[in-house]
C-alpha positions as CSV (number, residue, x, y, z in Angstrom):
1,X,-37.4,-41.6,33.0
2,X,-38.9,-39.8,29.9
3,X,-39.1,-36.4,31.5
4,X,-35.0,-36.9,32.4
5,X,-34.5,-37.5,28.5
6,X,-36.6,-34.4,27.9
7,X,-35.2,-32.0,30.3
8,X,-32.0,-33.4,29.0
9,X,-32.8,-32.8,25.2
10,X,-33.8,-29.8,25.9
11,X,-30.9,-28.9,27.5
12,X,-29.3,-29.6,24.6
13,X,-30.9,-27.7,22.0
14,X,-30.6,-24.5,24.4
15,X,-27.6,-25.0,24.6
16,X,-26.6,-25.9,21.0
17,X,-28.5,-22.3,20.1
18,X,-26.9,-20.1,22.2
19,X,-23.4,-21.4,20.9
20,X,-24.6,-20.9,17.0
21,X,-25.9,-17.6,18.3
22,X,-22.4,-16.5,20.1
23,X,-20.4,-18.1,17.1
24,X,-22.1,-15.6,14.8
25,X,-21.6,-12.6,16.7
26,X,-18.0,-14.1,17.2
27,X,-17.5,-14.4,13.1
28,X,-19.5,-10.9,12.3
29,X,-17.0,-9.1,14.9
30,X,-14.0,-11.1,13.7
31,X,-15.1,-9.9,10.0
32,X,-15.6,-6.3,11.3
33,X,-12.7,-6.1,12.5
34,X,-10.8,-7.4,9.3
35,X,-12.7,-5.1,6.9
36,X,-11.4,-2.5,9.3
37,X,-7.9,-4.2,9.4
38,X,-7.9,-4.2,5.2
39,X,-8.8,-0.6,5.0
40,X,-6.1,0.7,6.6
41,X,-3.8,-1.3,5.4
42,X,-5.2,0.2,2.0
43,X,-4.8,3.5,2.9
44,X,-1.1,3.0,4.1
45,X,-0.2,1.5,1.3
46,X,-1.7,4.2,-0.7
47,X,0.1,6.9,1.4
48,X,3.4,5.0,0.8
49,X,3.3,4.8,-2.9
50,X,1.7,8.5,-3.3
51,X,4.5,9.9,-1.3
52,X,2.2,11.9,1.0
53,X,3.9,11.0,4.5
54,X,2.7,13.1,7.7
55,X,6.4,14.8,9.4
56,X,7.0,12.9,12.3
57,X,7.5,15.4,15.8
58,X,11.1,16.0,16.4
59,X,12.4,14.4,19.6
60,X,12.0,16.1,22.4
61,X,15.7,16.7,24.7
62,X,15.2,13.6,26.7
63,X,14.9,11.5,23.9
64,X,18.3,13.2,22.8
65,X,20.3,12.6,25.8
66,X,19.2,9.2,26.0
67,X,20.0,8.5,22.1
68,X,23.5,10.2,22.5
69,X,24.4,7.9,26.2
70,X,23.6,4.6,23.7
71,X,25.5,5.9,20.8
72,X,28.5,6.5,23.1
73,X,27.8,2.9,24.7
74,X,28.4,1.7,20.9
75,X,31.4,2.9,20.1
76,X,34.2,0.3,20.6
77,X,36.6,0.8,23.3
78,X,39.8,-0.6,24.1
79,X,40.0,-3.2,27.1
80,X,41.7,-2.2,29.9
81,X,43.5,-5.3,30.3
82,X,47.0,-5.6,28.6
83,X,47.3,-9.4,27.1
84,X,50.8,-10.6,27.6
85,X,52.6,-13.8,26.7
86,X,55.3,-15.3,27.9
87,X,57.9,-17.3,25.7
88,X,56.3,-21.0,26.2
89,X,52.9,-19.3,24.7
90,X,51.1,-19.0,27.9
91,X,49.4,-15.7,29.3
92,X,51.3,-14.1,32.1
């Protein structure tokens, strides 16, 4: 009976340790990765208001053709339907 409440126990403290050791490799990463995460926020920030922005590549042809088919999907068109109504105010 004791050696079940033992085993048990120590069960539990083995247990409980390798969760506080996994919850601070969880929280060191999770910091890591913020530190990371405030830096470059920093240094966009910094590019933004110093005016120092990196050309962005041209598009290349495809990316043209495909921008031009959607702008001429934009434009409005007429309906080919003509709407006609008859004198008691219905459609015909």
């Amino acid at each position: 009976m004791y050696i079940e409440i033992a085993i048990i126990g120590l069960q539990t403290l083995v247990l409980t340790g390798i969760m506080i050791f996994l919850s601070r490799g969880l929280a060191r990463t999770i910091l890591t990765g913020l530190l990371e995460l405030d830096r470059k926020i920093a240094e966009a920030i910094q590019q933004v208001i110093g005016g120092n922005f990196e050309n962005p590549e041209p598009p290349n042809p495809i990316q043209q053709m495909l921008f031009e088919v959607i702008k001429n999907n934009m434009t409005k068109k007429d309906p080919n339907i003509e709407l006609v109504r008859g004198e008691d105010g219905k459609f015909k």
